[in-house]
C-alpha positions as CSV (number, residue, x, y, z in Angstrom):
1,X,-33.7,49.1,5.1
2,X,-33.5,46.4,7.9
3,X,-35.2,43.9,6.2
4,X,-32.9,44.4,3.0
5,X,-30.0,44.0,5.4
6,X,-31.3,41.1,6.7
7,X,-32.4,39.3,3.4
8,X,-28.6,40.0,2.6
9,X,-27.1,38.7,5.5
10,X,-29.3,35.5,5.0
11,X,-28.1,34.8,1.4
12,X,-24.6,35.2,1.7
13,X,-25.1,32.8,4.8
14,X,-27.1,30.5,2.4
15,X,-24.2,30.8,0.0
16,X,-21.2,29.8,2.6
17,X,-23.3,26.9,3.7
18,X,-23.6,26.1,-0.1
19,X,-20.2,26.3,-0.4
20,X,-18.9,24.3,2.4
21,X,-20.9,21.3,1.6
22,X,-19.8,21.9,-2.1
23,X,-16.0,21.6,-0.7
24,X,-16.9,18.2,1.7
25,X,-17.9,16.8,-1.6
26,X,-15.4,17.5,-3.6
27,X,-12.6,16.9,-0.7
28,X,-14.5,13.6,-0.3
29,X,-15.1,12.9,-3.9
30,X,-10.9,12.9,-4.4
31,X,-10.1,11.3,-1.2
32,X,-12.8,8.3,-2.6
33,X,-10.9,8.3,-6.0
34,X,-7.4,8.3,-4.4
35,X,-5.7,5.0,-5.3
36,X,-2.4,5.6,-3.3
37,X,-4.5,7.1,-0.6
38,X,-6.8,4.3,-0.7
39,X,-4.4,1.7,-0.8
40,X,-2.2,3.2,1.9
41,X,-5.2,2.5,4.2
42,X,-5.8,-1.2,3.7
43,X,-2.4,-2.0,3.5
44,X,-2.0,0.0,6.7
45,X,-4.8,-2.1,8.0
46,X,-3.3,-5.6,6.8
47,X,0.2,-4.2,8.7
48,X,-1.7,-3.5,11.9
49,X,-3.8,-6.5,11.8
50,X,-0.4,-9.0,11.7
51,X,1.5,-7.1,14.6
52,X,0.8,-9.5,18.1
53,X,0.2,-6.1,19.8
54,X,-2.2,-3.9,18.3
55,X,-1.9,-0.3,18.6
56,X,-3.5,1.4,21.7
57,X,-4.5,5.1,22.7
58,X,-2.8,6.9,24.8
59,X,-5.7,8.6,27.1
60,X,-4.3,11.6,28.2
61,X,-2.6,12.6,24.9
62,X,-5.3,11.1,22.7
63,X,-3.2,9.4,20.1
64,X,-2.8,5.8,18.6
65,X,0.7,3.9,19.5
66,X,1.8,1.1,17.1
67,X,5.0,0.5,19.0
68,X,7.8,-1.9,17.2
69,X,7.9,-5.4,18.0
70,X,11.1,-5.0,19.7
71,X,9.4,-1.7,21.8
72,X,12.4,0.6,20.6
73,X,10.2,2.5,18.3
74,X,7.1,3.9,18.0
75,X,4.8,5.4,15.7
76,X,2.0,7.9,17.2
77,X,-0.8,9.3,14.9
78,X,-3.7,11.4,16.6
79,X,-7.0,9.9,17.7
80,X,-9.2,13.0,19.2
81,X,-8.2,16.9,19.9
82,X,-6.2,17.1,23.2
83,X,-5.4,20.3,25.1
84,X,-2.2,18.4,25.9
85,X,-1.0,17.4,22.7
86,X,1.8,18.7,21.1
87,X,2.1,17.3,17.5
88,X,-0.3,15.0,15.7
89,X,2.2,12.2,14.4
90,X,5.0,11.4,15.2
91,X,8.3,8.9,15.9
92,X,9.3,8.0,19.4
93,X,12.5,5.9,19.8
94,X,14.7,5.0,22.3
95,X,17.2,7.2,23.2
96,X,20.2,5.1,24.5
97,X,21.5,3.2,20.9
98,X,22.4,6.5,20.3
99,X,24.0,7.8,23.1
100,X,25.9,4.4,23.2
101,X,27.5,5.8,19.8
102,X,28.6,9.1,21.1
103,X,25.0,11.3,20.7
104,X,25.7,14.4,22.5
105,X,22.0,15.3,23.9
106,X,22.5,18.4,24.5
107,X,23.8,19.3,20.8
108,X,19.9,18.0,19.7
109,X,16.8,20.3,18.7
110,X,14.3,21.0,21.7
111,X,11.5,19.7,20.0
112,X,13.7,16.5,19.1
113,X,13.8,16.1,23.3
114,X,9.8,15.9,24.1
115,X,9.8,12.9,25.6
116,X,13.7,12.3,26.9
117,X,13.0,13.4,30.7
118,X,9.6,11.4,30.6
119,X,10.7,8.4,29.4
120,X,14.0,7.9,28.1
121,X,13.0,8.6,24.8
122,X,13.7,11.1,21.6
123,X,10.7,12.3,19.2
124,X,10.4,13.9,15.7
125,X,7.2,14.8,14.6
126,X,4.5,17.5,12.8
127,X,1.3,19.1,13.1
128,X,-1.3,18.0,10.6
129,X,-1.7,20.6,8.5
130,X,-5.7,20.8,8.6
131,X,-8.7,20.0,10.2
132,X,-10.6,19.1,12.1
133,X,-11.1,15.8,12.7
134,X,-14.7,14.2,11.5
135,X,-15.8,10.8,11.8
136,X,-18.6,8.7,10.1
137,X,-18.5,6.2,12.9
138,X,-16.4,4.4,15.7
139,X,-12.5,6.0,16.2
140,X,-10.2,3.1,15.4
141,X,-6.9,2.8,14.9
142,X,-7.7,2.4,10.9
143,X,-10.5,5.4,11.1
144,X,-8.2,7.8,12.5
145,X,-5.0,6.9,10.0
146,X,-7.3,7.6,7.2
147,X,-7.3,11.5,9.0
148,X,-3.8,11.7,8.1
149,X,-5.2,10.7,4.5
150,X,-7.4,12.9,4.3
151,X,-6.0,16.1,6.2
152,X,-2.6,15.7,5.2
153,X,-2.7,13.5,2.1
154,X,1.3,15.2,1.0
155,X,2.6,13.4,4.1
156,X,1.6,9.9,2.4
157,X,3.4,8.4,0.0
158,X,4.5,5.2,-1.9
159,X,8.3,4.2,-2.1
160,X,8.6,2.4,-5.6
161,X,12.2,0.8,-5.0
162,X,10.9,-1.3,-1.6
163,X,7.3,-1.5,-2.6
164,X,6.0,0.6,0.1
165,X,3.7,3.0,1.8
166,X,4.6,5.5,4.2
167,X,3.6,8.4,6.4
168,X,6.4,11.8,6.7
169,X,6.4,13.0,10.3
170,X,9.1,14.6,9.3
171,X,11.5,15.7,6.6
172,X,13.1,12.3,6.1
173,X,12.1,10.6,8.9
174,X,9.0,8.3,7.8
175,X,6.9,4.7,8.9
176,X,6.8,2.7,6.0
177,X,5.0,-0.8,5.9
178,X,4.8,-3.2,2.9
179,X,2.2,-2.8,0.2
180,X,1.9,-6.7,0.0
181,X,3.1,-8.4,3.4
182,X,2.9,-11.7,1.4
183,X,5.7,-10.2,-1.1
184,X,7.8,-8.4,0.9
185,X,10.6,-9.5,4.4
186,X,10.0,-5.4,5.5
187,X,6.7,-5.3,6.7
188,X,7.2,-2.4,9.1
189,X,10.2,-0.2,8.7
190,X,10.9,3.1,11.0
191,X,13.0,5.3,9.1
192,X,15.0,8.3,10.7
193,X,16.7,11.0,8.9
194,X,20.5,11.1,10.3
195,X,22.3,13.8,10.1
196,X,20.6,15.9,12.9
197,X,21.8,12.9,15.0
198,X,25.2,12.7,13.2
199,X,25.6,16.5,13.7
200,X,25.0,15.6,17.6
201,X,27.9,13.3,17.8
202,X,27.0,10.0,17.1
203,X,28.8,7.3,15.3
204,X,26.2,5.7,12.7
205,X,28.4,2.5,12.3
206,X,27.9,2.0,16.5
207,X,23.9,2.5,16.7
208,X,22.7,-1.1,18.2
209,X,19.2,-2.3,16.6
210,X,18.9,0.3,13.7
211,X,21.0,-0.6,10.3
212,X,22.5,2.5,8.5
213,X,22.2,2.3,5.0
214,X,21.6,3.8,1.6
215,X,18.1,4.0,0.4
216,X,17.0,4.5,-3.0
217,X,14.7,7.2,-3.6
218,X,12.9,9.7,-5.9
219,X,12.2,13.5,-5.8
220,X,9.3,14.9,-7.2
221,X,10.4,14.9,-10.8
222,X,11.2,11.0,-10.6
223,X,14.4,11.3,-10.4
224,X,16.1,8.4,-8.3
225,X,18.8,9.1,-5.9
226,X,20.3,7.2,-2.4
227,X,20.3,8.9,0.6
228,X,21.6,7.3,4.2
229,X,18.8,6.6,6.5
230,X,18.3,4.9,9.9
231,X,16.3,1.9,9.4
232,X,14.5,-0.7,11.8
233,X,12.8,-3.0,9.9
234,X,10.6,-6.0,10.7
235,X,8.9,-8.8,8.9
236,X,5.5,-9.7,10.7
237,X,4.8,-12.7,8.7
């Protein structure tokens, strides 16, 4: 009877085993045949490669930084597993524009406040929504964006009407950078959602260094539609 048991317990061990490397293949099969996925990366890559400062890791949170050109805003994207980590992308910007126009702080989400007593700053972000994190070789900037790719492909997207790619770290609040830098005078854009900051008080026509505008869009039919975003946008080139 034990060895019975034991044969038994071997091949459904044998099986799961089978099975996992079944699911890596075909997880890396699509991720390999992914043409938005594949050109998010290496127009990600051509982005990063034309900012003056590159992104850097954060040591103790273990996350990338690509922080703006004008160091308002920042874009963080998760490099290794951290006990102190909190989210695995997100947005950091500057706090005071909005105050300036009448942003009540303490009408604001919790979450929304991570980083204000630290340093000044405000924060929306998300969790990936699997894992973990596996690596052929060095973690780069690049390597570890093509994570978010892999883990959390829904989050990344291409926006027909400005010839973009982008990255959700949160409903309606995105990084978007131009799919041909060559093309385009947005090469970088942070984009922030605003009515949670609207319904705290401020005055969207009085936010210094962000435009407010209407953006076309599509939903997941392909119907287009404008919605007002927050924008910062920069041209690298």
């Amino acid at each position: 009877m034990m060895k019975k048991t034991v044969g038994k317990i071997a091949v459904a061990a044998l099986l799961l085993w089978t099975l996992a490397i079944y699911s890596e293949r075909e997880a890396n099969a699509a991720f390999n045949t992914d043409i938005i996925g594949q050109t998010a990366i290496t127009s990600f890559k051509a982005m990063v490669d034309a900012l003056e400062f590159p992104p850097v890791v954060d040591d103790m949170e273990k996350m990338w930084i690509l922080t703006a050109p004008d160091g308002e805003a920042a874009f963080w994207w998760r490099a290794e597993v951290s006990s102190h980590q909190m989210l695995d992308t997100y947005l950091c910007f500057d706090a005071e524009p909005f105050v300036k126009a009448g942003l009540d702080l303490n009408k604001l989400p919790a979450e929304m406040k991570g980083m204000l007593k630290e340093r000044d700053k405000l924060m929306v972000g998300r969790k990936l929504s699997k894992g973990p994190l596996i690596y052929d070789g060095e973690v780069t900037a690049i390597s570890s964006f093509e994570q978010i790719v892999k883990l959390d492909r829904e989050t990344v997207g291409y926006h027909s009407a400005l010839d973009h790619y982008g990255v959700t770290v949160a409903d309606g609040n995105l990084v978007e950078w131009a799919k041909d830098m060559g093309k385009n005078d947005k090469d970088l854009v942070f984009v922030l959602d605003p009515k949670v900051l609207i319904d705290a008080g401020v005055d969207p026509s009085k936010v210094e260094g962000w435009a407010y505008e209407k953006v076309p869009l599509e939903d997941s039919r392909g119907r287009k539609f404008e919605a007002e975003k927050f924008l910062k946008p920069f041209n690298l080139r």
